[in-house]
DSSP file (Angstrom, degrees, kcal/mol; ACC not computed):
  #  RESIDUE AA STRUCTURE BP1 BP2  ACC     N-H-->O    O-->H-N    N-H-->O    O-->H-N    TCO  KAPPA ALPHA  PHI   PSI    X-CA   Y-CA   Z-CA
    1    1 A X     >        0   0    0      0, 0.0     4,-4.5     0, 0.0     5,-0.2   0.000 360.0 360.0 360.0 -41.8  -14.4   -1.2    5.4
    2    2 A X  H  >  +     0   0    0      1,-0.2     4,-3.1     2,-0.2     5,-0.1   0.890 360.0  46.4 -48.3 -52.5  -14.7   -5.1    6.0
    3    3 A X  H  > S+     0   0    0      2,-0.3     4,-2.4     1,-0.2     5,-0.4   0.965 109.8  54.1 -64.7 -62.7  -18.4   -5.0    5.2
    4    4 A X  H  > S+     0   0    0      1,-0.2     4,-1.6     2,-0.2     5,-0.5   0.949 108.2  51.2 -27.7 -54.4  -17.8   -2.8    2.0
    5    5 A X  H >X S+     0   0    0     -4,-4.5     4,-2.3     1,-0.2     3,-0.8   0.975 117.4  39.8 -63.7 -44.0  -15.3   -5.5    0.8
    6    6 A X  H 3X S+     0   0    0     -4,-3.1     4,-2.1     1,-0.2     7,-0.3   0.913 107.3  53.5 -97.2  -7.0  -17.7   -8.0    1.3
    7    7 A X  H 3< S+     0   0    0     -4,-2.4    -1,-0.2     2,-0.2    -2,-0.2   0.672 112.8  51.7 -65.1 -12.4  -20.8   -6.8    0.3
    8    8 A X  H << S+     0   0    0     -4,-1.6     3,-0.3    -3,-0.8    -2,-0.2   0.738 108.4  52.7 -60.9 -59.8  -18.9   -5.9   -3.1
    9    9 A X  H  < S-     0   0    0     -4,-2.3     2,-0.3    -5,-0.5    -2,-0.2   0.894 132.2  -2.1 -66.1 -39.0  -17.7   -9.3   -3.2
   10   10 A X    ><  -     0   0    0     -4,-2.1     3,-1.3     3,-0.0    -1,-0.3  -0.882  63.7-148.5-144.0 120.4  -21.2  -11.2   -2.9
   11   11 A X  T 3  S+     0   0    0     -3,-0.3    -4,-0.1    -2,-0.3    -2,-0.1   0.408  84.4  63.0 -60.9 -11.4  -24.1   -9.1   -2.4
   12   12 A X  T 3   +     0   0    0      2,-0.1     2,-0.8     1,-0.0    -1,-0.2   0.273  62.6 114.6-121.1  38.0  -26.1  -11.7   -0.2
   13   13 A X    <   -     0   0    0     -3,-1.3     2,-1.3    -7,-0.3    -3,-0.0  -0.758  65.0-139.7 -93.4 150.1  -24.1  -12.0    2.4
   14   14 A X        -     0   0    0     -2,-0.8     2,-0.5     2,-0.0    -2,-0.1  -0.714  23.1-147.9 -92.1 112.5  -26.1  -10.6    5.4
   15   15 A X        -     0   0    0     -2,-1.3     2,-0.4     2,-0.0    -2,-0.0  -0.759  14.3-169.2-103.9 136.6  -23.5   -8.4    7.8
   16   16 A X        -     0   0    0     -2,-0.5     2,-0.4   -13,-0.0    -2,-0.0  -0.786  10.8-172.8 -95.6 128.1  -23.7   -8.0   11.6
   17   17 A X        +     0   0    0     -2,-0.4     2,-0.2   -14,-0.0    -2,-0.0  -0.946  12.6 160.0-138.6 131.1  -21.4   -5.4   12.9
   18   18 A X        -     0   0    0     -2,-0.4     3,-0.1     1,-0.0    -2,-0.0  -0.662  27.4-152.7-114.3 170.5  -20.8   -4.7   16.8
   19   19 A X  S    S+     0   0    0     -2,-0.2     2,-0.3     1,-0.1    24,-0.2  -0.068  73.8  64.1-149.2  47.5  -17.9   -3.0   18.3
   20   20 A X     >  -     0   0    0      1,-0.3     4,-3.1    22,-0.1    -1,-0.1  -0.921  69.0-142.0-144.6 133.7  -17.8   -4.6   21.7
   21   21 A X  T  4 S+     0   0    0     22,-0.9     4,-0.5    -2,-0.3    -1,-0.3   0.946 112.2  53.9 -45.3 -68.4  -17.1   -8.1   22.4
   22   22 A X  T  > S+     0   0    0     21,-0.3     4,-1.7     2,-0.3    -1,-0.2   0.821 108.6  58.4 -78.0 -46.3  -19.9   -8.2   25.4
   23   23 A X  H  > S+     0   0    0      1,-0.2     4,-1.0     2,-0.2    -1,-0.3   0.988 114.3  40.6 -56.7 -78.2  -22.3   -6.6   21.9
   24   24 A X  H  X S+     0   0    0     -4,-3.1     4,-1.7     2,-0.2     3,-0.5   0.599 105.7  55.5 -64.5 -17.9  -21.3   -9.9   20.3
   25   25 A X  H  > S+     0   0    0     -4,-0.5     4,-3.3     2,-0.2     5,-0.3   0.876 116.0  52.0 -55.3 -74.6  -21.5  -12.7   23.2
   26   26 A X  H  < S+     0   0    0     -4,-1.7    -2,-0.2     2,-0.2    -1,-0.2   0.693 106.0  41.4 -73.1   3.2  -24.9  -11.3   23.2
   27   27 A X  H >X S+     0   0    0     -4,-1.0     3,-2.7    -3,-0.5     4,-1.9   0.836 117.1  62.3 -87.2 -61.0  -26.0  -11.4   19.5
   28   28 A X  H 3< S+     0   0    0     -4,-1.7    -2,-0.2     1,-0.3    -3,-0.2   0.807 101.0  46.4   0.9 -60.4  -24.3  -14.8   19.9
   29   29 A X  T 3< S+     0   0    0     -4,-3.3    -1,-0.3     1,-0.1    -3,-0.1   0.760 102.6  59.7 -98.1   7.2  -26.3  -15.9   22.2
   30   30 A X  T <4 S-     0   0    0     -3,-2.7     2,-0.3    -5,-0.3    -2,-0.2   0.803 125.3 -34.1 -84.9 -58.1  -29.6  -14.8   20.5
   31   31 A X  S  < S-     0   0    0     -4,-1.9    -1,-0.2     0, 0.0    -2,-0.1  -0.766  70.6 -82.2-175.0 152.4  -28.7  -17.2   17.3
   32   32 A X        -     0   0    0     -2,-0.3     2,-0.3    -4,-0.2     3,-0.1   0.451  28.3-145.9 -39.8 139.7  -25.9  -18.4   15.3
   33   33 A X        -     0   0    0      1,-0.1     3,-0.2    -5,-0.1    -1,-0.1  -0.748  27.1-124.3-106.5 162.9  -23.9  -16.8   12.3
   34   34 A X  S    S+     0   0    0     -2,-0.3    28,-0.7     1,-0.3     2,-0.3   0.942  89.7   1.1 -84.1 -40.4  -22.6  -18.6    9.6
   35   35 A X  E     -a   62   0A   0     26,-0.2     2,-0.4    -3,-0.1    -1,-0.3  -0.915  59.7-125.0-152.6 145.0  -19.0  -17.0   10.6
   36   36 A X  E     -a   63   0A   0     26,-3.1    28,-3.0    -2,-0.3     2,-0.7  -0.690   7.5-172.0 -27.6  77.2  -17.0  -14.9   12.8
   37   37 A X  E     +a   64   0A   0     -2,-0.4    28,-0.2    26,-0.2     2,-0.1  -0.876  25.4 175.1-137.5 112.1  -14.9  -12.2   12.0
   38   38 A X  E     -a   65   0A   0     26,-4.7    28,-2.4    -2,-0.7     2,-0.4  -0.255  12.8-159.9-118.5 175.0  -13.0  -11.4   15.5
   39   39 A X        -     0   0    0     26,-0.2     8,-1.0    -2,-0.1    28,-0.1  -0.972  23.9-121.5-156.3 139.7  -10.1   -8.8   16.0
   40   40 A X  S    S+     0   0    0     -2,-0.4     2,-0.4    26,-0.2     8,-0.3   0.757  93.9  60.9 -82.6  -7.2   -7.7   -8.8   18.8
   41   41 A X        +     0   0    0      5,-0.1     2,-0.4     6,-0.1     5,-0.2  -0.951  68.8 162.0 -98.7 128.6   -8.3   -5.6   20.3
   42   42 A X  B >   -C   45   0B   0      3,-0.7     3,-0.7    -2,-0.4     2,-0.1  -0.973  48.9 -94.9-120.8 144.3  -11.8   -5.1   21.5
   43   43 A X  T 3  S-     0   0    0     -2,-0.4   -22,-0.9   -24,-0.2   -21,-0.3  -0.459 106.4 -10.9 -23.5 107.4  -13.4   -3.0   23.6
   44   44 A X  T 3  S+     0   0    0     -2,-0.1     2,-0.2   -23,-0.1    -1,-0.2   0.369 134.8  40.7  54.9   0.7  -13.7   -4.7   27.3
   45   45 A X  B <  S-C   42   0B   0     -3,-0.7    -3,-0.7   -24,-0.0     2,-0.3  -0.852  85.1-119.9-150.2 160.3  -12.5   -8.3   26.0
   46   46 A X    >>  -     0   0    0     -2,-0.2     4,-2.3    -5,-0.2     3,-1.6  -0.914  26.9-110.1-107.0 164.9  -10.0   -9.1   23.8
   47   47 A X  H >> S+     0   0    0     -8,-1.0     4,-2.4    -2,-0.3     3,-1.4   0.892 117.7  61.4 -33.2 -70.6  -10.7  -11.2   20.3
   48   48 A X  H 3> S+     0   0    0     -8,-0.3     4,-1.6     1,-0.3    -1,-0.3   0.577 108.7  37.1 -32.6 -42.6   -8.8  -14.2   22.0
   49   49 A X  H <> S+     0   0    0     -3,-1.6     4,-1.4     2,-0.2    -1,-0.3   0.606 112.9  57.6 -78.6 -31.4  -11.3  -14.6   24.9
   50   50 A X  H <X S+     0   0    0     -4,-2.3     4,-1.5    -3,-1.4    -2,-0.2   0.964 111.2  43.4 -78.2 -42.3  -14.4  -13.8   22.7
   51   51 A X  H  X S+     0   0    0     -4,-2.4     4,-2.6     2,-0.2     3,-0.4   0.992 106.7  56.9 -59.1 -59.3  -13.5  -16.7   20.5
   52   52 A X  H >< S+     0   0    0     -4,-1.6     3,-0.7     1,-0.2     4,-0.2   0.776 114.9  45.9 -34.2 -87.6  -12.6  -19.1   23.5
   53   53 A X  H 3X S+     0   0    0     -4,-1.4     4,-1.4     1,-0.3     3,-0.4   0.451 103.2  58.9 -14.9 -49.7  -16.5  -18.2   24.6
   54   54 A X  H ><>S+     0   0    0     -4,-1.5     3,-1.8    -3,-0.4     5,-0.9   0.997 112.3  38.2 -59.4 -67.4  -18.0  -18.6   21.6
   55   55 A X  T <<5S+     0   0    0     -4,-2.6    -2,-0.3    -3,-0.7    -1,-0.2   0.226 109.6  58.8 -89.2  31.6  -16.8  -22.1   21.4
   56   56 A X  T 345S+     0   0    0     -3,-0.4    -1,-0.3    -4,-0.2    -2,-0.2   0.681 102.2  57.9 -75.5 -38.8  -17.3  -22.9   25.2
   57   57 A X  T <<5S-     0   0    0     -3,-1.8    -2,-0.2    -4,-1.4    -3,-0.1   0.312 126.3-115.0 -81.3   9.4  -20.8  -22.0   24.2
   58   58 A X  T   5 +     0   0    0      1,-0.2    -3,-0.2    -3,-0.1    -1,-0.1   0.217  58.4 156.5  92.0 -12.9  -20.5  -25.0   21.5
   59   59 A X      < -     0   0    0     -5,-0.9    -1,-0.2     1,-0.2    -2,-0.0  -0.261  26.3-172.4 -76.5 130.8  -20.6  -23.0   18.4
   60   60 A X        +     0   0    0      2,-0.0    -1,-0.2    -6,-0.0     3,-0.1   0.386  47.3 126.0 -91.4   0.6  -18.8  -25.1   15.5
   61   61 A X  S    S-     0   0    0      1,-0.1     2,-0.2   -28,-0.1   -26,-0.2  -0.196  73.7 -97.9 -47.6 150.2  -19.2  -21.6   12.9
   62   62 A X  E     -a   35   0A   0    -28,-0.7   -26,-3.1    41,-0.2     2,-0.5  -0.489  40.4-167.3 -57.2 146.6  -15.8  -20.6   11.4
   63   63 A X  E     +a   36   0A   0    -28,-0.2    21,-2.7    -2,-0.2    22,-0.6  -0.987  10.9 172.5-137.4 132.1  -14.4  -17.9   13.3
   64   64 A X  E     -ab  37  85A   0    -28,-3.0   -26,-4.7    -2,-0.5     2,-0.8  -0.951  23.3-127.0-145.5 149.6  -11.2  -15.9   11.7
   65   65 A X  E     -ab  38  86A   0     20,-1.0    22,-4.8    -2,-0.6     2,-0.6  -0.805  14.5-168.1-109.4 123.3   -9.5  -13.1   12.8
   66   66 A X  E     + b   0  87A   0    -28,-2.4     2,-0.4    -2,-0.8    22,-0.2  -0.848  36.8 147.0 -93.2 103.6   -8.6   -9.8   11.1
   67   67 A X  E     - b   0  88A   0     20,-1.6    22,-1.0    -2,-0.6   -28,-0.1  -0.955  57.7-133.7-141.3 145.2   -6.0   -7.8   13.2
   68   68 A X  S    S+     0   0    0     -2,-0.4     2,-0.3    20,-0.2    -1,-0.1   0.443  78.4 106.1 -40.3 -20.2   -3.3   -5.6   13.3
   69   69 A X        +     0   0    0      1,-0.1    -2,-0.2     2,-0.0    20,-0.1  -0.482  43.0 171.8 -79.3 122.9   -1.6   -7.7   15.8
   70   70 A X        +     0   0    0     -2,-0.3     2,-0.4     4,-0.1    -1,-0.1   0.370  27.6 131.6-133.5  20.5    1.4   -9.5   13.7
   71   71 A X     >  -     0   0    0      1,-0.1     4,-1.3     4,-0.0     5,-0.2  -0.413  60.7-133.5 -28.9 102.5    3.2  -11.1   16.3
   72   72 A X  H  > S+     0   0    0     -2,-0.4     4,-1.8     2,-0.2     5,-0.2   0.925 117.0  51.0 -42.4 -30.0    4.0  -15.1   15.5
   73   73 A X  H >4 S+     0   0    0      2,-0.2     3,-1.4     3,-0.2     5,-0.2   0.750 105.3  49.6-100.4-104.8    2.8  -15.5   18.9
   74   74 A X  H 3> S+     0   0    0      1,-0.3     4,-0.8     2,-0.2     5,-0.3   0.408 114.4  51.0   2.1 -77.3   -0.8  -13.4   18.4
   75   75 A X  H >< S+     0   0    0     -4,-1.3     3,-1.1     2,-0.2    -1,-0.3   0.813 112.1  48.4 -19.0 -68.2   -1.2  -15.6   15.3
   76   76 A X  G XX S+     0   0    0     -4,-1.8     4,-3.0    -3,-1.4     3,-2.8   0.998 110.8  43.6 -40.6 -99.2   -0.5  -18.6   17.6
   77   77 A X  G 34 S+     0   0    0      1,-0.3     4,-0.5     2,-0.2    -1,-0.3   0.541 108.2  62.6 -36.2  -2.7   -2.8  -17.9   20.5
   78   78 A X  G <<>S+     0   0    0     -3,-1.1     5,-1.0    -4,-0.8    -1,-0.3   0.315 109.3  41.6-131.1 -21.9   -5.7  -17.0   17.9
   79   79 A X  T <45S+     0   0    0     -3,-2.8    -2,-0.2    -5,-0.3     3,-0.2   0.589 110.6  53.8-113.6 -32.1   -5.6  -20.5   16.5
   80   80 A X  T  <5S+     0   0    0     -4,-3.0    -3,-0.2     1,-0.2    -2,-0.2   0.887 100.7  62.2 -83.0 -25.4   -5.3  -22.3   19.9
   81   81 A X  T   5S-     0   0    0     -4,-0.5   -26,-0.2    -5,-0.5    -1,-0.2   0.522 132.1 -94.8 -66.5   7.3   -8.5  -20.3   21.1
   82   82 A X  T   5S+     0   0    0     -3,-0.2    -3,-0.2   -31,-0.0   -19,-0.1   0.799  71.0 155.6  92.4  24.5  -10.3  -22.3   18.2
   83   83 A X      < -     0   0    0     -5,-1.0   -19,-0.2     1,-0.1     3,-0.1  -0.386  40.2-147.2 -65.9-176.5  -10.2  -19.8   15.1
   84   84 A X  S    S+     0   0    0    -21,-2.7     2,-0.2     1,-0.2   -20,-0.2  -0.035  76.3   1.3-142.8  -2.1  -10.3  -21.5   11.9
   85   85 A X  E     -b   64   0A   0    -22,-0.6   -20,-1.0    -7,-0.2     2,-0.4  -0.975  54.7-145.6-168.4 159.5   -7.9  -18.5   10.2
   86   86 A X  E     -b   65   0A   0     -2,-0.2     2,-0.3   -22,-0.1   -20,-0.1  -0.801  11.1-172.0-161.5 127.2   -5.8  -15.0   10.8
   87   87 A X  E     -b   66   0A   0    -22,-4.8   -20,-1.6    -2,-0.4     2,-0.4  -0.789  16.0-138.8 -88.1 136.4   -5.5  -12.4    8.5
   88   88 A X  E  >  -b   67   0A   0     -2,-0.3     4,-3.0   -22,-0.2     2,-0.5  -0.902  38.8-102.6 -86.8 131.8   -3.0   -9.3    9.1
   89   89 A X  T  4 S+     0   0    0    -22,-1.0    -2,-0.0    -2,-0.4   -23,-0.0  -0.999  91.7   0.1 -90.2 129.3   -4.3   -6.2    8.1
   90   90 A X  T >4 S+     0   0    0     -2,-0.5     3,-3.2     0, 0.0    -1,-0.2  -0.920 124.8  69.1 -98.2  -5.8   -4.1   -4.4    6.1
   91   91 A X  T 34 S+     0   0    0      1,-0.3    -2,-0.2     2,-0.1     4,-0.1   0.700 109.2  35.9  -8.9 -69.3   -1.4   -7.1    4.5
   92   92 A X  T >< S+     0   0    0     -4,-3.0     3,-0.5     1,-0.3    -1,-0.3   0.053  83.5 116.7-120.4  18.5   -4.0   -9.8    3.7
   93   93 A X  T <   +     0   0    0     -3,-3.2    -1,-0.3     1,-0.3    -2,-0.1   0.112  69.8  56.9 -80.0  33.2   -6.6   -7.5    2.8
   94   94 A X  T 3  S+     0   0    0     -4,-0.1     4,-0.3     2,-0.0    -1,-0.3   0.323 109.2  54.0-120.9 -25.7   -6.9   -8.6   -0.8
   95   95 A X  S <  S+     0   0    0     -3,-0.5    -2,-0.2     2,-0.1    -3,-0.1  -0.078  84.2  89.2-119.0  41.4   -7.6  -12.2    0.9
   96   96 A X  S >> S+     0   0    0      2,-0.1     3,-3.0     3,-0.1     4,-1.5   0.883  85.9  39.3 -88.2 -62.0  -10.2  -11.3    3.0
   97   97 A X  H 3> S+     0   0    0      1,-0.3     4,-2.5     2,-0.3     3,-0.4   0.917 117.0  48.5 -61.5 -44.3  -13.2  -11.7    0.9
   98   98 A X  H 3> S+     0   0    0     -4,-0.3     4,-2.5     1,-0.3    -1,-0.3   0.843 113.9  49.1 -71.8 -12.5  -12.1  -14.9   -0.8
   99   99 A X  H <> S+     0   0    0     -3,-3.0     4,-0.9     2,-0.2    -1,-0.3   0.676 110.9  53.7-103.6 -20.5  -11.1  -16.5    2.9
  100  100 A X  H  X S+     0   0    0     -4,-1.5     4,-1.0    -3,-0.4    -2,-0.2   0.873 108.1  45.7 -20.4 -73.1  -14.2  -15.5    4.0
  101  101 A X  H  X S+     0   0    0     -4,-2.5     4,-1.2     2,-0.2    -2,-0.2   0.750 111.4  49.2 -53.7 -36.6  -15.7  -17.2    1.3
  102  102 A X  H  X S+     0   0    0     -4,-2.5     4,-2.4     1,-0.2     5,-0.4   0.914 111.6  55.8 -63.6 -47.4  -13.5  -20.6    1.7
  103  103 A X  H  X S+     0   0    0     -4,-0.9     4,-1.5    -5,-0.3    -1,-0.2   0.873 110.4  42.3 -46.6 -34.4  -14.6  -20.4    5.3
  104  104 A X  H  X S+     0   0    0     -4,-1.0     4,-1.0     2,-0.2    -1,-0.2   0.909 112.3  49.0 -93.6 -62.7  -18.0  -20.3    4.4
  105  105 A X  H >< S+     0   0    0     -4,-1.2     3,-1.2     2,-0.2    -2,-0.2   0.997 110.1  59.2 -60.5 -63.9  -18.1  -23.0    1.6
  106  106 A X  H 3< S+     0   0    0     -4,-2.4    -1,-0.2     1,-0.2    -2,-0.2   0.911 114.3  34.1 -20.3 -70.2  -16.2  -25.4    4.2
  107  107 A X  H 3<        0   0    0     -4,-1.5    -1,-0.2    -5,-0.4    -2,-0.2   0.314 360.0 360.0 -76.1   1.4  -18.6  -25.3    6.5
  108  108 A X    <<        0   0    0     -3,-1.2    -1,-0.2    -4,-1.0    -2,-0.1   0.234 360.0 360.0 -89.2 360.0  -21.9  -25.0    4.7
């Protein structure tokens, strides 16, 4: 659904989709994305520890999280492993694509 919304929203972004953390640490380490878009349940990691990784591994990309998880404290812990945003879903799903986009523009 994520990829719909943003290939709707600007037609050139190019999207990568995995569905294992250990699948993303290793597109990761084959070459950099312009940003991140983590969840806090994964498969064999959670989001929180795949972000921490990415930026042991240096990477300065935006990294934001979409999740279910709406816990002040999930929020919390998702910004001290070095995201740059967190979205609730499906809440904030009208302010994906455009936080997407700020993310993007920020950092370009």
């Amino acid at each position: 659904m994520m990829k719909v919304m943003l290939s709707l929203s600007d037609s050139s972004y190019d999207i990568t989709t995995v569905e294992t953390a250990a699948e993303a640490l290793d597109l990761h380490g084959r070459g950099q994305f312009d940003l991140y878009v983590l969840d806090i349940s994964l498969p064999g990691m959670d989001g929180m520890d795949l972000c921490r990784r990415i930026r042991e591994r240096g990477s300065k990309k935006p990294i934001m999280f979409f999740s279910a998880m709406v816990r002040p404290t999930d929020r919390d812990y998702c910004l001290a492993a070095g995201a740059d945003a967190f979205l609730v879903k499906p809440a904030d799903l009208e302010i994906f694509p455009s936080t997407v986009a700020r993310l993007l523009a920020e950092n370009s």
